[in-house]
C-alpha positions as CSV (number, residue, x, y, z in Angstrom):
1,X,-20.7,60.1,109.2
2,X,-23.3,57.5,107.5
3,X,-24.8,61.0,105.8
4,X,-21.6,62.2,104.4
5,X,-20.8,58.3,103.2
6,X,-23.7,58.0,101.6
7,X,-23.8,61.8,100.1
8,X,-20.7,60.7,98.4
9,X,-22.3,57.2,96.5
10,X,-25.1,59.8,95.7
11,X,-22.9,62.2,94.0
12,X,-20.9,59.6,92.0
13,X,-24.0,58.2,90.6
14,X,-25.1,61.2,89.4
15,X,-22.1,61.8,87.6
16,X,-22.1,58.7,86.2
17,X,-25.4,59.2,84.7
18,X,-24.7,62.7,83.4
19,X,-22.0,60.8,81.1
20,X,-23.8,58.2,80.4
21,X,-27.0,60.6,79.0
22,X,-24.1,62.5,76.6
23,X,-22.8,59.3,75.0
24,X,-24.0,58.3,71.8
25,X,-26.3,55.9,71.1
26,X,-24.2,53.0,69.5
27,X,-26.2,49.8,70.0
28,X,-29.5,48.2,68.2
29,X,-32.3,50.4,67.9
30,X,-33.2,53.5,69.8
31,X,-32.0,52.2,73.1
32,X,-28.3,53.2,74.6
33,X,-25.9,50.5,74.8
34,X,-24.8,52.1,78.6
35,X,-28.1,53.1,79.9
36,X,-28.0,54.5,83.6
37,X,-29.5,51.9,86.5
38,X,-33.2,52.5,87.0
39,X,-32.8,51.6,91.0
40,X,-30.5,54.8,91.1
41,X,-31.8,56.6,94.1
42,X,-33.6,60.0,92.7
43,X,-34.3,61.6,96.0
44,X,-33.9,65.6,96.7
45,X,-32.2,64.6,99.6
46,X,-29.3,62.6,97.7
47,X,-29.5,65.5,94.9
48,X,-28.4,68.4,97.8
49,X,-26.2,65.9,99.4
50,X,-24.5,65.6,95.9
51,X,-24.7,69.6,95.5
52,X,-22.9,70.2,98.8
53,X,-20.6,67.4,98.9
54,X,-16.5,68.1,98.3
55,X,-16.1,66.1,95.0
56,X,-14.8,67.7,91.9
57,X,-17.1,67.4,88.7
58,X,-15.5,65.7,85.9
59,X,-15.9,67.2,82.4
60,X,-18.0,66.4,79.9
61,X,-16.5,63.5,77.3
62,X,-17.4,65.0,73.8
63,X,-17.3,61.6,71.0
64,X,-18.1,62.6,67.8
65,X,-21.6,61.7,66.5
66,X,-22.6,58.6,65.0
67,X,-23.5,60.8,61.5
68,X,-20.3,62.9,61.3
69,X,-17.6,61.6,58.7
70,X,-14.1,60.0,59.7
71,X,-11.2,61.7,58.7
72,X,-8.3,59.6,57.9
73,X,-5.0,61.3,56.3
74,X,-4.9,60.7,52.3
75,X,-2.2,58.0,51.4
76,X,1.0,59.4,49.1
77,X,0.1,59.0,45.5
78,X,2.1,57.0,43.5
79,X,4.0,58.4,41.0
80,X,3.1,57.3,37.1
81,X,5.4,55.3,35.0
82,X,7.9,57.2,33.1
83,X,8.9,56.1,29.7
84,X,11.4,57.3,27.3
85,X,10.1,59.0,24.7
86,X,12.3,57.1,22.0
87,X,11.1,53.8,24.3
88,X,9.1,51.4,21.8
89,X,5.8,50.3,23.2
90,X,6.6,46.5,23.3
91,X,5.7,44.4,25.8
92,X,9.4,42.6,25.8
93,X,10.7,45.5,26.5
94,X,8.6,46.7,29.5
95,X,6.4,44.6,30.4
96,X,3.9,46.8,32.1
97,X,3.8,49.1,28.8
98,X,0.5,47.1,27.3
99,X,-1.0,47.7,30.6
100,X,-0.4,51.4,31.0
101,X,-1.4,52.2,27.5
102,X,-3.4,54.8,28.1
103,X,-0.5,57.1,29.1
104,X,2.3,55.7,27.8
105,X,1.0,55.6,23.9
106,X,-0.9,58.8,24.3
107,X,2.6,60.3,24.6
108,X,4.5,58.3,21.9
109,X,2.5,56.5,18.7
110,X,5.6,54.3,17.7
111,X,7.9,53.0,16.9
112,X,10.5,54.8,18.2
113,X,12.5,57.5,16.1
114,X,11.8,61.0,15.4
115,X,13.5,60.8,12.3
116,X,13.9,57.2,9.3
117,X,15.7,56.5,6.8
118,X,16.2,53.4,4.8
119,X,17.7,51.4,1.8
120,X,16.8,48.5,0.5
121,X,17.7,45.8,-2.5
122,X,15.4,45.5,-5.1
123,X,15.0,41.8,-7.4
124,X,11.8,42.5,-9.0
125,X,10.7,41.0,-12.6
126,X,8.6,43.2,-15.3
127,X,6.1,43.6,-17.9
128,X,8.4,43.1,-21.6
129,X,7.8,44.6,-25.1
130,X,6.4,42.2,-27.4
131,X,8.6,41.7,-30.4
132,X,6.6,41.7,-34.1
133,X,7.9,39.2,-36.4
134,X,11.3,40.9,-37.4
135,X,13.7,38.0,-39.1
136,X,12.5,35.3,-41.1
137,X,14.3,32.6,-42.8
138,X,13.0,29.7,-45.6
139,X,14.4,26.8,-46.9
140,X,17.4,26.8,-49.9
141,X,15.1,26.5,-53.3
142,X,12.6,28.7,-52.2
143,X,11.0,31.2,-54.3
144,X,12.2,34.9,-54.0
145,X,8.6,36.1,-54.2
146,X,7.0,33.9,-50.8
147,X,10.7,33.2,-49.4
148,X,10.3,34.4,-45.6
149,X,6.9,35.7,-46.1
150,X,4.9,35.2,-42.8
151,X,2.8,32.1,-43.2
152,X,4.6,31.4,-46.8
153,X,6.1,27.5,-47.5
154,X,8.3,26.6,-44.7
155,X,9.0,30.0,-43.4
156,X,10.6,30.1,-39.8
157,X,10.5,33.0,-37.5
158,X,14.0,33.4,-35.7
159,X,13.1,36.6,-34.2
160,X,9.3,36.7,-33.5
161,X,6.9,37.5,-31.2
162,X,8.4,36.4,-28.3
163,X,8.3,39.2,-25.2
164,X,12.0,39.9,-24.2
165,X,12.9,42.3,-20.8
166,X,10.5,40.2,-18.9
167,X,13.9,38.5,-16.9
168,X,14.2,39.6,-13.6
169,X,16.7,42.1,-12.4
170,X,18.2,44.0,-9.5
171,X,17.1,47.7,-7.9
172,X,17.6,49.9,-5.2
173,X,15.4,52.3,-3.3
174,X,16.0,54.6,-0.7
175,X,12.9,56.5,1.5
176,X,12.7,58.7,4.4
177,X,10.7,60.0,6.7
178,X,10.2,62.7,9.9
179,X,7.7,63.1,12.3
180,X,6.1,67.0,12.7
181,X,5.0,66.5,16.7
182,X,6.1,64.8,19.7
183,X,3.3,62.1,19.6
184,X,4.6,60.9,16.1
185,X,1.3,61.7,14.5
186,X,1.6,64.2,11.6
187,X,4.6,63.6,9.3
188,X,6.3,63.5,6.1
189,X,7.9,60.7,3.8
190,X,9.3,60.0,0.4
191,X,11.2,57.6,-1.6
192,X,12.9,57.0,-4.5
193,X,13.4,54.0,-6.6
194,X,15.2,52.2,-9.9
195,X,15.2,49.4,-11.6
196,X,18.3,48.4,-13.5
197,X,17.9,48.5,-17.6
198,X,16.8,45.1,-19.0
199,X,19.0,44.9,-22.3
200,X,17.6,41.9,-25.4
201,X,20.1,41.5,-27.9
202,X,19.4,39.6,-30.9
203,X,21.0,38.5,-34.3
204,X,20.5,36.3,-37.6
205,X,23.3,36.9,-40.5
206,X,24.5,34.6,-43.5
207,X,27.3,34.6,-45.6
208,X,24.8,34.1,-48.3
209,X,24.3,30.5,-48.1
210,X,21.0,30.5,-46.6
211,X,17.7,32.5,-47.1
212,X,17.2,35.1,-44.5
213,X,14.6,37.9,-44.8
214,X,12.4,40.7,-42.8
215,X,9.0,40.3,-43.7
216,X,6.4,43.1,-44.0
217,X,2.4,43.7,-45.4
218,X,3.5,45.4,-49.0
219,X,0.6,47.8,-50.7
220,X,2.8,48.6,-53.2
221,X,5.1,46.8,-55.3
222,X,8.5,47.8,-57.2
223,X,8.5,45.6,-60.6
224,X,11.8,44.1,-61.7
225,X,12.2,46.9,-64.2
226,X,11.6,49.3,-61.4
227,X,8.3,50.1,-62.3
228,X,5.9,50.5,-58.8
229,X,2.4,48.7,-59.4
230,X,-0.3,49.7,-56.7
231,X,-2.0,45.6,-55.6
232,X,-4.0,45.0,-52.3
233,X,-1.8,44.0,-49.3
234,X,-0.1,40.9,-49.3
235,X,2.7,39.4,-47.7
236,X,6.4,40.4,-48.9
237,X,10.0,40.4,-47.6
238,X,13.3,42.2,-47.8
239,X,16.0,40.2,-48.2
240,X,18.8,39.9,-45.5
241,X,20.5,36.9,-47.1
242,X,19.9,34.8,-50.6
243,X,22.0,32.8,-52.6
244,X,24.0,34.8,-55.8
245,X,22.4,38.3,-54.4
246,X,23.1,39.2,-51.2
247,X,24.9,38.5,-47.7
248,X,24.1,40.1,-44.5
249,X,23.3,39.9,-40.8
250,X,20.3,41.7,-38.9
251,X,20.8,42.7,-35.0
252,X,17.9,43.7,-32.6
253,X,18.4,45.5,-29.8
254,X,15.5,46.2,-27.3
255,X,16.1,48.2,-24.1
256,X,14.1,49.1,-20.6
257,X,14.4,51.3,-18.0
258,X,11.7,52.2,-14.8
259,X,12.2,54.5,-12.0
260,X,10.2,57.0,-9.9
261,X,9.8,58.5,-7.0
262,X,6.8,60.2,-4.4
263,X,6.8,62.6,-1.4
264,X,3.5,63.0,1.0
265,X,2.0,63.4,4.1
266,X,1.1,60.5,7.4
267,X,-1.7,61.2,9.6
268,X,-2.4,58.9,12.3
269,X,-5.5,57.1,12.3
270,X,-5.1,54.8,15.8
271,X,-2.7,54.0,17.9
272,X,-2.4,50.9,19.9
273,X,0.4,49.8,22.6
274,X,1.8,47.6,19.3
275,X,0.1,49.3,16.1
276,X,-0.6,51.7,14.6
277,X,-2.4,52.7,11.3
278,X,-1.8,56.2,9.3
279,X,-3.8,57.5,6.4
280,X,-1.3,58.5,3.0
281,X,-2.1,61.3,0.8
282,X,1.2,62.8,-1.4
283,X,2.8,63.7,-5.2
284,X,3.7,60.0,-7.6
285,X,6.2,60.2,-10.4
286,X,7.1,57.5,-12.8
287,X,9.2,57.3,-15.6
288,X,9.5,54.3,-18.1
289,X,11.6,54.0,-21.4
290,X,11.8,51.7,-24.1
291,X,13.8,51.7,-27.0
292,X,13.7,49.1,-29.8
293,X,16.3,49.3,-32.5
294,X,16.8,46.9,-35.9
295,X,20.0,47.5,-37.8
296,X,21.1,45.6,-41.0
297,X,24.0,45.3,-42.3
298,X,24.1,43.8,-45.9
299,X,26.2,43.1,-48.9
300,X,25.4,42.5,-52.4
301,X,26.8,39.9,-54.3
302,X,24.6,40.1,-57.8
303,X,23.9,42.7,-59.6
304,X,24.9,45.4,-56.4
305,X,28.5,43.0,-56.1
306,X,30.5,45.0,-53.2
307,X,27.9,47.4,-52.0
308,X,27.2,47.8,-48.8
309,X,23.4,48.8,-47.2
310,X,23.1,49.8,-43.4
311,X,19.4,50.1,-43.1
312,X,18.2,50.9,-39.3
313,X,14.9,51.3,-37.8
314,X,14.4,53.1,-34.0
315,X,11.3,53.4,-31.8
316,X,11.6,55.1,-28.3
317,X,9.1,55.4,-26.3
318,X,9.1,57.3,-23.1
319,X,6.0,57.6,-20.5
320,X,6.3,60.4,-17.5
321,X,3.5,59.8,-14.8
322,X,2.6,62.8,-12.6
323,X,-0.3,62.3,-10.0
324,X,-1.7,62.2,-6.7
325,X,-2.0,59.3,-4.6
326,X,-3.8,58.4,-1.1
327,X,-3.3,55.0,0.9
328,X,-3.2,53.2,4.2
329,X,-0.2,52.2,6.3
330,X,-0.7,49.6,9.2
331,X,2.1,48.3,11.3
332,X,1.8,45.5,14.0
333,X,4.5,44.5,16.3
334,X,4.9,41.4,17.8
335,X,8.2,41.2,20.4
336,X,10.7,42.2,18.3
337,X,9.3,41.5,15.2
338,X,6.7,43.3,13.1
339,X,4.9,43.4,9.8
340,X,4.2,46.3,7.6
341,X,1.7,46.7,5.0
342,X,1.4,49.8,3.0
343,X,-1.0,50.6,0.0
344,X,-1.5,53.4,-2.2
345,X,-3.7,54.0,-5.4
346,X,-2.7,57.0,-7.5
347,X,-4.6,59.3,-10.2
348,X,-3.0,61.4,-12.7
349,X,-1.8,62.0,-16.0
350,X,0.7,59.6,-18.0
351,X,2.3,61.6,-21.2
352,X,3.9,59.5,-23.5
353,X,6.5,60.5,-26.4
354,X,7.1,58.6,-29.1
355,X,10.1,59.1,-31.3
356,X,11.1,57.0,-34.5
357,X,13.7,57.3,-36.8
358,X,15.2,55.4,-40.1
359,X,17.8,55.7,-42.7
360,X,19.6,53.6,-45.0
361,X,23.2,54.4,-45.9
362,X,24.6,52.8,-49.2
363,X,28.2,52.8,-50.0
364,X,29.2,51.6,-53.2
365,X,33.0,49.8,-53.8
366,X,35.0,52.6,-53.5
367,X,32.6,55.3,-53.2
368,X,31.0,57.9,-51.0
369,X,27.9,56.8,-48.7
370,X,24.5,58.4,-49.6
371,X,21.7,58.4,-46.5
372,X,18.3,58.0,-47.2
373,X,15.6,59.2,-44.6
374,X,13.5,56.1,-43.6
375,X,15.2,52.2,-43.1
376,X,11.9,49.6,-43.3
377,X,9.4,49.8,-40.9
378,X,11.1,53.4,-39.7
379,X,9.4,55.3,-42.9
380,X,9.3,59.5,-43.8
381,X,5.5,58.6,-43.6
382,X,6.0,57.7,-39.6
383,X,9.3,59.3,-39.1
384,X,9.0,61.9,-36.2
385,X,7.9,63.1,-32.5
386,X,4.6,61.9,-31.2
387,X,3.1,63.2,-27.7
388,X,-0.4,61.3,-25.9
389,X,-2.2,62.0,-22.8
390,X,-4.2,59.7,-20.8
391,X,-5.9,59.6,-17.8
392,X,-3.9,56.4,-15.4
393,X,-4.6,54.5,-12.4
394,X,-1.3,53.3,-10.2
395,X,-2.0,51.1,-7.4
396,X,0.5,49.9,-5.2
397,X,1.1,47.5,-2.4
398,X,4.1,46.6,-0.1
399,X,4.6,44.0,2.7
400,X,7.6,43.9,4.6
401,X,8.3,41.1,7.5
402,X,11.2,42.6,9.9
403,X,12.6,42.5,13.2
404,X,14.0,45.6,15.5
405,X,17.8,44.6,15.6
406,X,18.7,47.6,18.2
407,X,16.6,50.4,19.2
408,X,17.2,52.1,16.4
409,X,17.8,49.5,13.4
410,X,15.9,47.4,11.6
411,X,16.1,44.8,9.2
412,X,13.5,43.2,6.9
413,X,12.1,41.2,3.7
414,X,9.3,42.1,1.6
415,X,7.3,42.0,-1.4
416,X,6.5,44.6,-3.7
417,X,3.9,45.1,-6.5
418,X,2.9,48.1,-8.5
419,X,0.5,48.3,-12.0
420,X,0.3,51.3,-14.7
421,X,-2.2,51.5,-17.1
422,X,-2.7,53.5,-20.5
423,X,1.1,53.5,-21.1
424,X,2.7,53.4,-24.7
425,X,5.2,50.5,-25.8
426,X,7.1,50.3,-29.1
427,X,5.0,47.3,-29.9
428,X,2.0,49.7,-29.8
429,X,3.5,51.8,-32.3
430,X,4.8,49.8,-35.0
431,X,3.2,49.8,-38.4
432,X,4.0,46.5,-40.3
433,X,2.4,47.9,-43.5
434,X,5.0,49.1,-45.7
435,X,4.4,51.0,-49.3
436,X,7.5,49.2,-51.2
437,X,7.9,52.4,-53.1
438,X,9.4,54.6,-50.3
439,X,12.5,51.8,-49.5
440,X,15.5,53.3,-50.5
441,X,16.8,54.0,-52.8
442,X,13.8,55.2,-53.6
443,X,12.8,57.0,-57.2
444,X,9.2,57.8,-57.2
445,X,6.1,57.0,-55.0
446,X,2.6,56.1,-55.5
447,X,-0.2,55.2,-53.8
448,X,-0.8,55.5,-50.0
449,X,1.8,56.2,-47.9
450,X,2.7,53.3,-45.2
451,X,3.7,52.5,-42.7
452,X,2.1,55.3,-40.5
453,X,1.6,56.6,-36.7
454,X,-1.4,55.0,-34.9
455,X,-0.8,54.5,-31.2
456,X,-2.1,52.1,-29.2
457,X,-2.0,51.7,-25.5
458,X,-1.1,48.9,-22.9
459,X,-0.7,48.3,-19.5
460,X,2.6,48.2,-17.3
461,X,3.8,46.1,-14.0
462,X,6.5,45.3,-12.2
463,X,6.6,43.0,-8.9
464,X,9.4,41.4,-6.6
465,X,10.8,41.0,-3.6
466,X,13.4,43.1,-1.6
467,X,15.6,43.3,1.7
468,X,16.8,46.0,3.1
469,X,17.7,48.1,6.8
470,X,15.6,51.0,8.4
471,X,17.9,53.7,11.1
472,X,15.4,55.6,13.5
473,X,16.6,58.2,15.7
């Protein structure tokens, strides 16, 4: 009995070691943390006991070693952010979008809108023409031969060289745009714009009373018996208005119009959660006429008594701009609000046409009216269709301030400026030389021929500020 009893100690111990020698060592150092008791008998008697004794063997327990990975089941990934694709990326709109830039603006550059199209009120001010000395007057008693004449004894200028069409006035432009791809960074734009004419009316007129005259340089004088006697350049006048000769009234007219339009391309340079800034390149057109015209109306008293002299002068001048233009456009939005800043310098050809024409028309009492080619300063030795090329630079720049009403309208204010140079005006073109023997009625002519066609050149601006409304969609 006491064999069998302690057989059965002896076998249990020896199992007990067996699992103890497969476990893993999982303390400090080399040594296990469960190591088997060294007072364990070892004897070949307890060994065969344990070998013939009735207890079932338990199976080995397998851990996994101390080297070998753990395994643990991969957690769900979370699903990205979805935005809109017409969703601005603005941080009061979503508040996570300036976080999750990276995908978010990667899809969309904005703002939002595949498509843009926009109007806006223009109040912009611009360059004028500068007006030559055109009426004169002098005090009663003053001698017909300096009466008027520029710098001659008391001689004031009522119509002068004051710039006229420089007010300011109203406009409208309209522009456009469309995006080629889905990110909003390839696209197209245009725009077209006017400015409403600028009109300078002016007058002068006496019943006779008073001394009223158009001065000119004279190279040529008509004698009293009608005789023409070549002398150098000096000062002279025709009259408008002298006591006991004649009566009459002088009207200037000076008109201006500007308008253009362009068409290009936007590339995207970067792109930010609320910026962005795109590269311009495109086709610029310009177009800006002036026309000055003088027109008398006059009335002799002595010797002519009754007949009446309509002498006008025209200059038009008309300058077509045709070039190509690259520029920046940078937008930054803050909230709902955003500035916009877009410049553009363009290269390119301006052609200007110049056209003047004269006549005088005299009607005597009760007769038929004769026309004469050529008025005063409108001459057959200047008379005609003039055409210039020249190389121009037109830089531009725009600002506008705004706020995103809806998520597809906006509303803004701005400022505009734009500069042309090499353009023709009709103060470029006026000749105030005048050979006295080509006025009309005219009966023979001598010496050189004036006035005559020299163009000059001058720049061109226009600034101002404007409000208008943008639709995306």
């Amino acid at each position: 009995m006491f064999n069998r009893t302690l057989g059965g100690i002896a076998a249990a111990l020896t199992i007990a070691g067996t699992v103890s020698a497969q476990s893993p060592s999982i303390g400090f150092g080399s040594r296990p943390a469960f190591a088997p008791n060294p007072r364990a008998p070892r004897t070949a008697e307890v060994q065969q006991a344990a070998m013939k004794s009735d207890a079932v063997p338990m199976p080995p327990v397998v851990l996994p070693s101390a080297s070998a990975p753990l395994i643990h089941s991969p957690a769900p990934a979370q699903a990205p952010v979805a935005y809109p694709s017409d969703m601005p990326c603005q941080a009061d709109i979503d508040a996570a979008c300036a976080d999750s830039c990276g995908s978010a603006c990667d899809a969309l550059c904005g703002p939002p809108g595949r498509m843009w199209i926009g109007a806006e009120w223009l109040y912009w001010g611009a360059k004028g023409n500068r007006l030559p000395p055109l009426v004169t007057s002098a005090p009663a008693g003053t001698a017909r031969g300096v009466a008027g004449t520029v710098g001659g004894p008391g001689t004031n200028t009522l119509i002068d060289n004051q710039t006229v069409n420089d007010e300011w006035r109203s406009g409208f432009r309209l522009y456009g745009g469309l995006w080629l791809n889905d990110r909003q960074t390839l696209g197209l734009d245009g725009g077209f714009f006017f400015l409403g004419r600028s009109g300078f009316n002016g007058s002068a007129g006496s019943d006779g009373t008073d001394i009223l005259t158009r001065p000119f340089v004279n190279n040529v004088r008509r004698n009293a018996d009608g005789t023409i006697t070549s002398v150098p350049p000096f000062q002279d006048t025709q009259l408008v208005s002298f006591p006991g000769v004649l009566s009459g009234t002088t009207t200037v007219n000076s008109t201006n119009e500007f308008y253009g339009f362009n068409v290009g391309l936007l590339r995207n340079l970067t792109c930010s959660p609320c910026g962005r800034l795109d590269a311009l390149i495109g086709y610029r057109n310009l177009q800006l006429r002036d026309e000055l015209t003088i027109r008398e109306n006059l009335t002799g008293i002595s010797p002519n008594a009754g007949t009446n002299f309509l002498v006008t002068d025209r200059f038009r001048t008309t300058n077509s701009f045709n070039g190509g233009y690259l520029g920046l456009a940078y937008e930054r939005r803050f909230s709902h609000f955003y500035a916009n800043v877009r410049g553009t310098v363009a290269l390119g050809n301006t052609r200007s046409e110049v056209d003047i024409d004269g006549s005088t028309v005299i009607t005597p009492p009760g007769g038929s009216p004769t026309t004469f080619a050529g008025g005063l300063l409108a001459q057959p030795s200047n008379i005609g269709r003039y055409t210039r090329d020249a190389f121009s630079v037109v830089p531009e720049v725009t600002l506008r301030l705004g706020v995103q009403v809806t998520q597809h309208l906006r509303v803004y204010g701005g400022y505009n400026f734009l500069y042309w140079s090499n353009v023709v005006r009709p103060e470029d073109v006026i000749d105030l030389r005048v050979n006295a023997s080509q006025i009309p009625p005219r009966t023979n002519q001598t010496g050189t021929l004036y006035p005559q066609y020299n163009s000059g050149s001058s720049d061109f601006w226009a600034h101002g500020v404007m409000v208008g409304a943008e639709f995306r969609y």
